[in-house]
N, C-alpha and C positions, 0 to 999 in steps of 0.2 A: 933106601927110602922110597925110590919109582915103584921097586916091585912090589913093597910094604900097604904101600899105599892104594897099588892097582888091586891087591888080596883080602884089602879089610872089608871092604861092603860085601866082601864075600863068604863073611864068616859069623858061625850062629847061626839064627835063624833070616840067612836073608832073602827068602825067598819075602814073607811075611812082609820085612821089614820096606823092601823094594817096592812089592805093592802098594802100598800105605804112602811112602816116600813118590813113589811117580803117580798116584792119584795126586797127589796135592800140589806137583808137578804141573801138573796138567792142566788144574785149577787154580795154577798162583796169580793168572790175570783177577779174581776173586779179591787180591789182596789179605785176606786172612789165612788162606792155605800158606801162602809165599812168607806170611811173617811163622810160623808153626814151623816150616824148612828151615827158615834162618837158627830158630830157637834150637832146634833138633840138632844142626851141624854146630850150634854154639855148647851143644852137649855133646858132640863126638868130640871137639876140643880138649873140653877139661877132662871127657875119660881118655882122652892118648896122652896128656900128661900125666896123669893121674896111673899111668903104665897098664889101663884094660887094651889088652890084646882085641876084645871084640866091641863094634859098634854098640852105645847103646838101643832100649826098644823104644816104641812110643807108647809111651805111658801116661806120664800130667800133663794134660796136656794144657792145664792152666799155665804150669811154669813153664812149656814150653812156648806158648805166646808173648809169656811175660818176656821170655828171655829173648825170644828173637823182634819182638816190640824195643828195647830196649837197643839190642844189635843192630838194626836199626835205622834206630837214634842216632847211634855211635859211625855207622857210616856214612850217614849224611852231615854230621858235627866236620868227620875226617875230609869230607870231599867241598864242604862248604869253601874255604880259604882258600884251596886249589882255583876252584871254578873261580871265583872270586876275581884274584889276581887275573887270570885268565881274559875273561869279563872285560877288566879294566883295561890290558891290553891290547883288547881290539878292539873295542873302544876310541883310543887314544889314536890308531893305527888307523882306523875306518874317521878320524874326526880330522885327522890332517890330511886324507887323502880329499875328503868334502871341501876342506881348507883352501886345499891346492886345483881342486878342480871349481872352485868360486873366483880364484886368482886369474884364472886364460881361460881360457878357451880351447884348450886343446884337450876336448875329449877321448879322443881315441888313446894317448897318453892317461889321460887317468881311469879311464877302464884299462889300460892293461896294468895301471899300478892297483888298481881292484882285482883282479886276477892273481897275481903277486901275493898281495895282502890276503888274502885267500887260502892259499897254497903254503905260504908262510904260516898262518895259524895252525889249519890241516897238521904242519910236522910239529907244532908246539901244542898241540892237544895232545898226542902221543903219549910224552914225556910226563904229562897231567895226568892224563888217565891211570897210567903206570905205578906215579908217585900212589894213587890213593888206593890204589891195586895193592901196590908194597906194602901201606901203612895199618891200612884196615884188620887184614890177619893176625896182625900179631896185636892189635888193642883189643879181639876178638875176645884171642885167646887169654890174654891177660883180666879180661872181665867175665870170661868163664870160669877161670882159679877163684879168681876173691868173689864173685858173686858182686860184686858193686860199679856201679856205671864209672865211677870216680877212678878205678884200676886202668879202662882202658884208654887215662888219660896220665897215666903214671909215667913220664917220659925218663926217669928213673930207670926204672927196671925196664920200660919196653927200649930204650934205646941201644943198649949193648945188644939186645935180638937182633932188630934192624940194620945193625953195621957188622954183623957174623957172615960168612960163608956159607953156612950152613941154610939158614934164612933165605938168605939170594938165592941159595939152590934149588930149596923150596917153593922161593915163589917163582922160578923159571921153570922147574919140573910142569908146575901145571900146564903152562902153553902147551907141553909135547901132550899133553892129555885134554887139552882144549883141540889140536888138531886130530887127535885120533878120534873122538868125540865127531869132528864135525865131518870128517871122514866116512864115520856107521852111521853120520844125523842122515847123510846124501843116502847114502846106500838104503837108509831104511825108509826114505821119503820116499823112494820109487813105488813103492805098492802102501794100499789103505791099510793095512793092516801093520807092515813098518812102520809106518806112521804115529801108529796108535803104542806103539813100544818107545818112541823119541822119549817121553817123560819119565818113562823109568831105567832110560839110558842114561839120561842128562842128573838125575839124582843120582844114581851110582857111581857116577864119573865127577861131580861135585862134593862126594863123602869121601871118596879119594884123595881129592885136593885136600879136602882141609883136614884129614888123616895127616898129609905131609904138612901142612903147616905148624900141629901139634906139634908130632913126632920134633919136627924143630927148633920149636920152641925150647921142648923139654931138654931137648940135646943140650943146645945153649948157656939155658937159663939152670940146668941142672935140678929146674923141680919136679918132684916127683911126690907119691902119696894116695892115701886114699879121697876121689872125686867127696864133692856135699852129701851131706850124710841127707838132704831132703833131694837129691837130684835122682836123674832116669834112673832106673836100675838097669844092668843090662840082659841081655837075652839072656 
């Protein structure tokens, strides 16, 4: 799956495709390029289920808005409840230390319970971040197959993904390629012109990832088949 994964943005025409991909890179602070990437890797999705060997091109790029307008959606739906609870826990955490430092007088006691409370959140954002990290790929992909926002809400079908080996594997592979990544980001930020290559690193190394997330999915979930008959075509 590592090595699958590290080879697909490599294959067809990606020279083309990388340019195209790390211009919009470059310019997703824009917000409409950044949602056009989302769209595009929501279409590498449903073609590595869909068993295409090669990335697709960029071609509608209406449905590719649509779809990563949509994707989104869907990631912010997924990461809403996290943050939420989250929220409310420090919250509650930061209201009894105010509580307790209204009580005495003993401030230097409740700055270091503020320091504490701090440091405690700190390791419980982690596990937050993680969770929506986990959840998001595989509703991605689920609403790349059916084409409807309602899929990657389908806890049905995405929850046997979710609790797979395979899945976890997947979504752990990326890290080792989130450090290799930030390993050639340093080494290419040293000179301008490194620099100017970081976006069409960081798209390469993102069509990678969710190459492995497919690919896993499809393991998994055993679907297979021809992608939307109105979707990218590929190179």
């Amino acid at each position: 799956m590592f090595e699958d994964g590290l080879s697909y943005p490599a294959r067809g025409d990606w020279l083309g495709r990388t340019v195209i991909g790390g211009l919009l890179f470059a310019f997703s602070f824009l917000i409409v390029p950044a949602i056009l990437v989302t769209g595009y890797l929501i279409d590498a999705l449903e073609r590595t289920v869909a068993g295409d060997e090669e990335p697709p091109a960029f071609a509608d790029w209406g449905d590719l808005f649509v779809r990563g307008l949509v994707g989104t959606v869907i990631g912010i739906v997924y990461s809403v409840v996290p943050l939420v609870v989250f929220g409310g826990v420090a919250f509650v955490l930061f209201g009894v230390i105010g509580v307790a430092g209204g009580a005495g007088d003993a401030g230097g006691a409740v700055a270091g319970l503020g320091v504490v409370a701090l440091l405690l959140l700190g390791l419980l954002f982690i596990p937050v971040v993680f969770l929506i990290y986990y959840l998001v790929p595989a509703a991605l992909t689920n609403y790349a197959i059916e084409g409807e926002i309602g899929a990657a809400f389908d806890f049905g079908t995405i929850k046997p993904i979710l609790l797979s080996s395979e899945y976890l594997v997947a979504v752990l592979l990326p890290l080792v390629v989130a450090v290799l990544l930030w390993i050639a980001t340093s080494i290419l930020s040293v000179t301008i012109v490194g620099l100017l290559l970081v976006p069409f690193l960081q798209f390469y190394g993102q069509l990678a990832v969710f190459r492995m997330f497919g690919s896993a999915f499809r393991t998994v979930s055993g679907r297979s088949g021809a992608a939307r008959a109105g979707g990218v075509t590929a190179d």
